[in-house]
N, C-alpha and C positions, 0 to 999 in steps of 0.2 A: 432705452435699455433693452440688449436682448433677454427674453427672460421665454424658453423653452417648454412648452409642456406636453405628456402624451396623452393620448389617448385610446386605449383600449378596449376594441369591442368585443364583448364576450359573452350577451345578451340572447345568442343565438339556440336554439333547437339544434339544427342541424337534421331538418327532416328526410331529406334521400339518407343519411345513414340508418333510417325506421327502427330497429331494435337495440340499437348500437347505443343510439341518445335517447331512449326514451325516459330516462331516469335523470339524468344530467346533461347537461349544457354541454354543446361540440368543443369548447375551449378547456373542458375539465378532465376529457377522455386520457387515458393515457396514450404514450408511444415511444417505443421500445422500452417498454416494461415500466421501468422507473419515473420519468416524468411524463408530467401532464401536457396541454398542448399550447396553455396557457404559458409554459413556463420558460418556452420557447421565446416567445416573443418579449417578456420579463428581461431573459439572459440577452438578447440582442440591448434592448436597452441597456443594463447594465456594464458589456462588454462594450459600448461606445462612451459612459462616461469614466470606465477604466482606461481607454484609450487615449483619451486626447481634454484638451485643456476647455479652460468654462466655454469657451466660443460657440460649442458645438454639445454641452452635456443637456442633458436632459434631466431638469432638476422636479418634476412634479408629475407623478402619471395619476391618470383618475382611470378606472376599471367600470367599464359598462355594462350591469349586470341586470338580467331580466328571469330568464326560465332556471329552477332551481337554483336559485342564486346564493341560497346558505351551505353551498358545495362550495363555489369558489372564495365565497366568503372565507371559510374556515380554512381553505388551503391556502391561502395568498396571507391571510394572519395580518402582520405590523409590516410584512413586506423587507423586515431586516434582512432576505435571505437575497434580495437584488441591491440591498444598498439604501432600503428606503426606509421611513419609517411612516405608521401609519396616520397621516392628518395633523402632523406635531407640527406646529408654525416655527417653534424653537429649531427644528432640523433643517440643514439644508434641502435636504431631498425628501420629498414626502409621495404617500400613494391613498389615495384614496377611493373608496367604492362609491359608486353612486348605480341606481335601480330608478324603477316606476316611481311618478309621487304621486299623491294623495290630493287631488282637490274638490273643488265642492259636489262633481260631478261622479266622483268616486277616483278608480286609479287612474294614470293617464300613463299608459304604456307606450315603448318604443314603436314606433311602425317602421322598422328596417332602419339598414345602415345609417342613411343619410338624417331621420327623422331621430336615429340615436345621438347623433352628434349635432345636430339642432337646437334637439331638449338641454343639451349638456350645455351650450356655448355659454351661457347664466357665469357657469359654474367656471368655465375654463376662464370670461373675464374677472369675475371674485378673484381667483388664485393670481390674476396680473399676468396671464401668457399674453407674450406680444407674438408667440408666433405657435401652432400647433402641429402636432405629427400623429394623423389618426390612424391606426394598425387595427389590423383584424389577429383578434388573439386566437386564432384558430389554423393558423399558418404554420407549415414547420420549414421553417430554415433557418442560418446559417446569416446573420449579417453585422456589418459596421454600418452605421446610420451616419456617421461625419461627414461621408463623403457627397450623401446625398444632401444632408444638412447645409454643406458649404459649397454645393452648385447650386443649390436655390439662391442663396444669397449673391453669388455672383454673377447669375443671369439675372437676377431683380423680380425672378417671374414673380407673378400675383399668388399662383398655389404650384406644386410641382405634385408629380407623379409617379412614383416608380412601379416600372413595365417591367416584362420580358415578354420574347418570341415565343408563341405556339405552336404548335403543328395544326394545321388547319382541322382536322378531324376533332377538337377540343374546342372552338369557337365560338359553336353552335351555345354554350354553356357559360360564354365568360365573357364580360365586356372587352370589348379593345377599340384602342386609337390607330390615328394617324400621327404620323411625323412629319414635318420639314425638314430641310437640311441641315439647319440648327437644334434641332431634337423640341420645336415647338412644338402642342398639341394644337392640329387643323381641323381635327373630326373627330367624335367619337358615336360606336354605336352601343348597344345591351343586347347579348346574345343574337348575331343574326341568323337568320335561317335561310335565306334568298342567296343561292348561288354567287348571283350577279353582284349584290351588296358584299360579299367575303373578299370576291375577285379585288373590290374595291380596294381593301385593307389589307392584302397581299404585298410582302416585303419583296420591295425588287431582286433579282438576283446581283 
């Protein structure tokens, strides 16, 4: 059984912004005025299971929260405002927060992305995801998730990816891959600095 869940991370500081986050979490900031940055990637989820049928909806998101977390806490609420409700097993679509826990050693906090969705995975098999979509809630755009949802499945791949092109002057700052001619991932690197290594990862013309 497909059974879809997200995840989103929102746990971040956001320290090159320095004054901008210092009070609140980069996913709580606003942009253009009225919403937050969080709420962005909320509405993409809920604009894909307004779209298209169970194949491809996204019935369970879990919010990963760390630095000032009683901000997104309180803004994100029961989650009725994307479709969700908060933790109700009764509801089809549910959201729920999950932060640091507590063990014997004291708290045990995220150490970055990857270590955020690590600590989580417990929790993403509890809820019965047979398959996960982990976003960075601090993103602003503009998407349908269906389409990406239903070329996973029909290339079979193990995890899928979604990229775009940058302008080389931006790289220095952001992981990127390779491709093959089927759109498989051959390489990846984290922020290169080495000329010769960018040259590598250069789109043919």
């Amino acid at each position: 059984m497909v059974y879809i869940g997200a995840l989103a991370l929102s746990g971040g500081r956001g320290g090159r912004l320095n004054v901008i986050t210092a009070d609140a979490p980069k996913p709580y900031k606003r942009f253009t005025g009225k919403y937050r940055l969080i709420d962005w990637t909320l509405t993409n989820i809920a604009r894909t299971n307004a779209l298209h049928d169970k194949a491809t909806s996204i019935d369970d998101v879990i919010v990963a929260v760390q630095f000032e977390a009683d901000k997104l806490i309180e803004h994100i609420g029961s989650g009725a405002e994307w479709g969700f409700t908060a933790d109700n097993p009764l509801s089809s679509r549910t959201i729920s927060i999950m932060g640091p826990k507590t063990d014997i050693g004291g708290m045990v906090f995220y150490d970055g992305t990857a270590d955020a969705a690590r600590k989580t995975m417990p929790s993403m098999k509890k809820h019965g995801w047979s398959h996960s979509l982990i976003l960075s809630a601090d993103h602003v755009y503009a998407s349908d998730y269906a389409g990406f949802i239903d070329n996973h499945f029909k290339t079979n791949a193990d995890f899928s990816i979604m990229v775009l092109p940058v302008e080389e002057s931006k790289v220095k700052d952001l992981g990127i891959l390779k491709l093959d001619s089927n759109g498989r991932i051959i390489s990846f690197t984290e922020k290169p600095q080495q000329p010769e290594i960018i040259d590598e990862y250069r789109i043919p013309d």
